[in-house]
Phi, psi and omega in degrees: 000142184262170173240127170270099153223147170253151157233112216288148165251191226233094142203170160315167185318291221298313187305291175353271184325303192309317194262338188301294178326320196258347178278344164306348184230345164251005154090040170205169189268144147265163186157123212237127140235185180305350178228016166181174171257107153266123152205149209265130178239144189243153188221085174299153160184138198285158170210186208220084163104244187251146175284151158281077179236133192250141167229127191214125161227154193289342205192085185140176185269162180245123152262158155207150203209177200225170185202165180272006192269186188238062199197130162290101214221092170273123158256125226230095179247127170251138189232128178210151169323311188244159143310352199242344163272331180278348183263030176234357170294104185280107170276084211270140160221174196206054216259135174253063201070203154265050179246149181199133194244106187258121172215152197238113203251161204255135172290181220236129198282342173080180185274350168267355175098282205045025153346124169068048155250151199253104178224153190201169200226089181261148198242113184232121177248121157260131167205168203306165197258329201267088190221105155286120147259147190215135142211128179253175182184123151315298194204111156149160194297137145242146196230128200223148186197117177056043191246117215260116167146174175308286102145118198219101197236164192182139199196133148279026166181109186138156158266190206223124180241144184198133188221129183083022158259166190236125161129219168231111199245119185241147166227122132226161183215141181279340168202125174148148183275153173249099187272080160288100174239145157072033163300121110284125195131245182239139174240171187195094171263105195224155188205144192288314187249042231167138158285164197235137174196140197214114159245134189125171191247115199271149171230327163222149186237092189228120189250118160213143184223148207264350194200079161140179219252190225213084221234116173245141179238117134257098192317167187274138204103339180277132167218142180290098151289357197189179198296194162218161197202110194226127178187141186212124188308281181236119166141170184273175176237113182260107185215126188261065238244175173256157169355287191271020181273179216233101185181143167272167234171113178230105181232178212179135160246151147289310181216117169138198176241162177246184211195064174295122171206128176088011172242159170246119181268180201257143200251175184119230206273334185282015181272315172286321156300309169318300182322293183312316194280020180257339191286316164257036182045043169224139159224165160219133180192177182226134166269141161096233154235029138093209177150245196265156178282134165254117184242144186216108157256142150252106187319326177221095182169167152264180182228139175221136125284115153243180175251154186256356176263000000 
């Protein structure tokens, strides 16, 4: 459902009118300033336990933040130069039940072009906490804050932020950093460009960044349901672990040193081997009592293992 009111912005009549008109019937806010045209559609739905919602723009960023109603709330600001790129910017939504698809598709450039005129589309959401989500952005950031559920965000250019989640978190961005803090459960991260950064308490982990470095925290409660998997083309690798995990540990460099300190590897006749293989920037050893594989690679960079106690 749109919610409909118009507000007029600081131009002339004539402009007024061109836009006014058509929003009158579509369900957005308006509002012009001097240096592009903006306008916003808020867009509602109601749902009845947990949802489904996808969100996509051709061009701008995705926030999404959780509230306690039993209702879904898109907010859509669109900017183009002229009046005539913003009013072609297209907003498509689709509610089914509780699936629900809000998407912002890029025009169509027409037979004169406007090659290089600048439009964009920011898509900001309120939903339910309890959520499956997808979100996407051609080019531009996502921002996810407290959502229990499947969680699947993607961008060819921008980072990927996502904080206070729950669930199963797949992230990627083709240039950008990935920041998961105070997450739980599992994640599977990758960025083309871009540091990595991963905090909470984890049950699967799998990180690549094809360029930059590798920051993991496993709050105490993280445990291996599966292998784990950490590689950075270039750059170093940081893992934080508790005291007491548990896990076999195959890790490797091209260049650089690794670095256990405050964990217990497992001792007897593989101890002296685990040295030397710290000596040719490879280990292999079992923390704990061993279990699912921790793999960890870098091409350029150091590997540091620690205790988080």
């Amino acid at each position: 459902m749109k919610m409909r009111s118009v507000r007029p912005g600081l131009f002339r009549l004539p402009v007024a009118a061109t836009l006014v008109a058509p929003c009158l019937f579509g369900g957005c806010v308006v509002q012009v300033d001097s240096e592009a045209q903006v306008a916003t559609e808020h867009q509602r739905f109601a749902v009845d336990g947990t949802p489904e919602v996808t969100l996509a723009t051709f061009d701008g960023s995705v926030e999404v933040r959780t509230w306690d109603r039993p209702e879904v709330v898109v907010d859509i600001e669109k900017r183009g130069a002229t009046v005539e790129l913003l009013e072609r910017i297209q907003v498509s939504s689709h509610q089914e039940g509780n699936r629900i698809r809000v998407e912002v598709r890029q025009p169509s450039q027409g037979r004169w072009g406007f090659v290089g005129a600048p439009q964009s589309a920011r898509v900001t959401a309120f939903v339910p906490a309890m959520c499956h989500l997808r979100a996407r952005s051609d080019d531009g950031s996502i921002s996810v804050e407290g959502v229990d559920g499947q969680i699947e965000l993607r961008t060819a250019d921008g980072s990927v932020t996502a904080l206070k989640v729950k669930g199963d978190v797949r992230a990627h961005t083709g240039d950008g950093r990935i920041k998961v803090e105070d997450m739980e459960g599992r994640c599977d991260l990758t960025t083309g460009d871009g540091s990595v950064t991963v905090t909470g308490r984890l049950t699967g982990l799998s990180v690549r960044t094809g360029d930059g470095s590798v920051t993991v925290r496993a709050f105490p409660g993280s445990h291996m349901g599966a292998d784990w998997d950490v590689e950075s083309g270039d750059g170093a690798v940081l893992i934080t672990l508790p005291t007491a995990f548990s896990a076999d540990v195959d890790a490797s460099t091209g260049d650089g040193r690794i670095q256990v300190g405050g964990l217990t590897p497992e001792l007897g006749d593989r101890q002296e081997r685990d040295r030397r293989d710290r000596d040719r920037r490879s280990l292999r050893t079992r923390l704990g009592v061993g279990g699912h594989l921790l793999k960890i690679r870098t091409s350029d960079g150091s590997i540091a293992l620690k205790s988080i106690e």
